[in-house]
N, C-alpha and C positions, 0 to 999 in steps of 0.2 A: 248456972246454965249459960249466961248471958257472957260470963268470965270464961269459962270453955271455950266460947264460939271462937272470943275473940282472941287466946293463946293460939288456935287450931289457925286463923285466918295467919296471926303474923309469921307462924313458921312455913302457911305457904308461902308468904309475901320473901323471907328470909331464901326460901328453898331458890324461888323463881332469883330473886338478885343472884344467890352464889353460881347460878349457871348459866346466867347471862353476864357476869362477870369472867366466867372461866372460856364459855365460848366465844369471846371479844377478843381475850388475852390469846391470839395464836401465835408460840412463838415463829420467830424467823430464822432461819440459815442463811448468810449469804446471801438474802435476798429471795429463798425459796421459803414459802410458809410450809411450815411441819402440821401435816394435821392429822387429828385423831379421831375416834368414833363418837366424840362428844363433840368436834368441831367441824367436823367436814362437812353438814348441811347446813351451818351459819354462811362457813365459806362460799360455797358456791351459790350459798342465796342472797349473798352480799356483790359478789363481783359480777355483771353480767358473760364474762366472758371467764376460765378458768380451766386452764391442763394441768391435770393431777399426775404425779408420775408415781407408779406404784411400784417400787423396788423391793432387793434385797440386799442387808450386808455386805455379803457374799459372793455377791453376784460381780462377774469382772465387768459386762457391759455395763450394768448402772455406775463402777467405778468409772469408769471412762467417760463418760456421758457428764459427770460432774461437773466439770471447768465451763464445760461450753453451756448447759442447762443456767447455774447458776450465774452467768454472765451477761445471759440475756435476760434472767430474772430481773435484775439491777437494772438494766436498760428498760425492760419492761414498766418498771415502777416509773422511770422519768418520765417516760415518752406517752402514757395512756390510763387515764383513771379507769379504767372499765374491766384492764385483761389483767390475771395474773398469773404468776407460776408456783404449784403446791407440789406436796410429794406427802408420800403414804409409806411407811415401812410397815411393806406386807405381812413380814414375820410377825409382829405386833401388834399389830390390826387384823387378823385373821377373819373379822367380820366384816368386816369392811372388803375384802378382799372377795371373802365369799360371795355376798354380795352382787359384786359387780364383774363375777366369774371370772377372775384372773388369774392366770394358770401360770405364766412366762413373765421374768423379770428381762429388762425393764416392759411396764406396759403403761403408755400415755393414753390417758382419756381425755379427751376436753369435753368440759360443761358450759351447757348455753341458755343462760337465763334460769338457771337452777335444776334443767333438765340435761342427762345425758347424748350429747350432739354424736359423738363417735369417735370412735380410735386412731390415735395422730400415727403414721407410719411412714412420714416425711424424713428429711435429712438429721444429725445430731450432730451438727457442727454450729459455731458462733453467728449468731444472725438469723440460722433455719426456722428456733420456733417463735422469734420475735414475730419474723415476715407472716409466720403459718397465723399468728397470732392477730395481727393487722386484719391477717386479708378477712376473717370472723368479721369484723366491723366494716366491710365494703357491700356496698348492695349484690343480691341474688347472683346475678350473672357474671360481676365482675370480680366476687368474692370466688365463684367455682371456677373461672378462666385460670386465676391466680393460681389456685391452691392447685391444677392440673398441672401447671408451669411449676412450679415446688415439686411436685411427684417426679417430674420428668427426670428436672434438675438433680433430685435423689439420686435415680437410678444411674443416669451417666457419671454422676461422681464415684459410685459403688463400683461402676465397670472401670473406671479407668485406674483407681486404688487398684483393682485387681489386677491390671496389667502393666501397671507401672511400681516401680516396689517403691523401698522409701528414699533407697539410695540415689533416685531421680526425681529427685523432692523441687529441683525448680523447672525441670518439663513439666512434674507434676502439675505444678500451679499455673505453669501458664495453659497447659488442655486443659486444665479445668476455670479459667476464666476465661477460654473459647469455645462455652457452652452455648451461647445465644448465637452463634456461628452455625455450630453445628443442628442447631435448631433450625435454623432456615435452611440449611442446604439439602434437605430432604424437596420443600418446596419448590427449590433452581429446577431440580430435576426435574417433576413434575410437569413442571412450567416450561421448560425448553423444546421438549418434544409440538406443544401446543403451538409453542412460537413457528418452530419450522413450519409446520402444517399451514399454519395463515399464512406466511411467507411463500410456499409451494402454491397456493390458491393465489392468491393476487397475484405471481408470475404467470398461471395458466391464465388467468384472465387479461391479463396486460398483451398475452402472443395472441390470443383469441381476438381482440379488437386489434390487433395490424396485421392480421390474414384477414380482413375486409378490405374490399376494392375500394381505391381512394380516388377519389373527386378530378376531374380534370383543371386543368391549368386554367388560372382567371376566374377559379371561382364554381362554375357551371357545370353542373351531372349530366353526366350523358341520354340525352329524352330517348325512351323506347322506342321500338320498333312500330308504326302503325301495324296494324293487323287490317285485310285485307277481309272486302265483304264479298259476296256471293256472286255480283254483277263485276267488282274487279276483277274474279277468278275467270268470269268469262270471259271477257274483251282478250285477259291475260291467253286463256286457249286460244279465241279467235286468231289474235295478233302471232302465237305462234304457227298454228296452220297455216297463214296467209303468208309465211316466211319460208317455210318448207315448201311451198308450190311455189314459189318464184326460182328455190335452189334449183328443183328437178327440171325446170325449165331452160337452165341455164345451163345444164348439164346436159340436156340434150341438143339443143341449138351447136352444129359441128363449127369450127372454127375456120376462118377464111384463109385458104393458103395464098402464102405471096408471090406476086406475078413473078414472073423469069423477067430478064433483063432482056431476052430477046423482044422478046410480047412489049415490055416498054419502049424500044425503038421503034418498031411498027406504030406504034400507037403516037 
């Protein structure tokens, strides 16, 4: 009995080694870990940061996505013990796949801290999912400023592929390394209309204070008018009536006519 127990005990102890051996051993591509349905929850509970890319053979955009994915795998490895980059062939993993309801090759997940964070749908060029990859490990606010700046950056590169073909491949590059230009000049705009505005204000107010009457010479404002009390107003009548009876007086008194010359010799 005692000899049972203990054959039963070592072929667990055998079982548990060969798949903690087999789940260790993931191989590599290029610097992309291949994983399978016996390795993909060691993986991600190994690295805290982790984009799995779930492809197909077949698939032309997973072909294309290659060069640049595993280039920043290898750069990934240098630069961060924490983030990696894996990949999953769908066709072959079909559980795996199921799973984590993937319908469309290529599809990137990243994992965070062992748990499903979300679906990467940033750029697929050299440096995109290094930087998408960084910004995971930046605090709250400054990790989602980043990764909206990457979106952005996505999209204007898609538009300007689209209207620049290949055969303008150094216009190309240089619009497209005059993105952070084109990022602000939405805000000039914005901001210019404001400017003028506080500009138009402080001109109204600068005309408004020199249409006020200005000070006389030497310093000293002009003192008011006294205002005149009840007993001024009368004198004020007196003093005119008493000018009006002197006029009519004087208008009536006739005026002395001048002697003759003869009346002078007599006299």
């Amino acid at each position: 009995m005692l000899g049972a127990m203990a054959m039963l005990l070592r072929v667990a102890i055998l079982v548990l080694a060969l798949s903690v051996a087999s789940a260790a051993n993931v191989p590599i591509e290029n610097g992309v870990y291949k994983l399978e349905k016996d390795t993909f929850d060691t993986m991600v509970n190994k690295y805290p940061l982790v984009m799995v890319k779930f492809y197909a053979p077949w698939c032309g955009h997973c072909k294309a996505m290659v060069p640049a994915y595993e280039k920043d795998a290898r750069k990934l490895k240098t630069i961060s013990e924490t983030a990696r980059l894996a990949k999953v062939d769908a066709t072959a993993e079909k559980a795996l796949a199921e799973k984590f309801e993937v319908t469309g090759f290529p599809t990137l997940l990243v994992f965070k801290g062992g748990e499903l964070f979300g679906t990467y749908s940033g750029g697929r060029d050299k440096g995109d999912f290094v930087a998408y990859m960084q910004s995971m490990s930046y605090p709250a606010p400054i990790g989602l400023i980043v990764r909206g700046f990457l979106a952005l950056q996505s999209v204007y590169k898609d538009f300007v592929r689209l209207f620049l073909p290949v055969q303008l491949a150094p216009y190309r590059k240089l619009v497209l390394s005059a993105f952070p230009v084109f990022l602000v000049l939405p805000v000039v705009f914005l901001m210019f209309p404001l400017v003028l505005l506080c500009r138009r204000g402080k001109g109204e107010s600068d005309r408004g204070r020199s249409a006020q009457p200005s000070k006389r010479s030497g310093g000293r404002s002009s003192s008011p008018v006294p205002k005149r009390g009840a007993g001024d107003k009368a004198s004020a009548q007196a003093e005119g009536q008493e000018g009006d009876s002197v006029a009519e007086a004087a208008a009536a008194t006739p005026a002395a006519e001048p002697k003759r010359e003869g009346e002078k010799k007599e006299d």
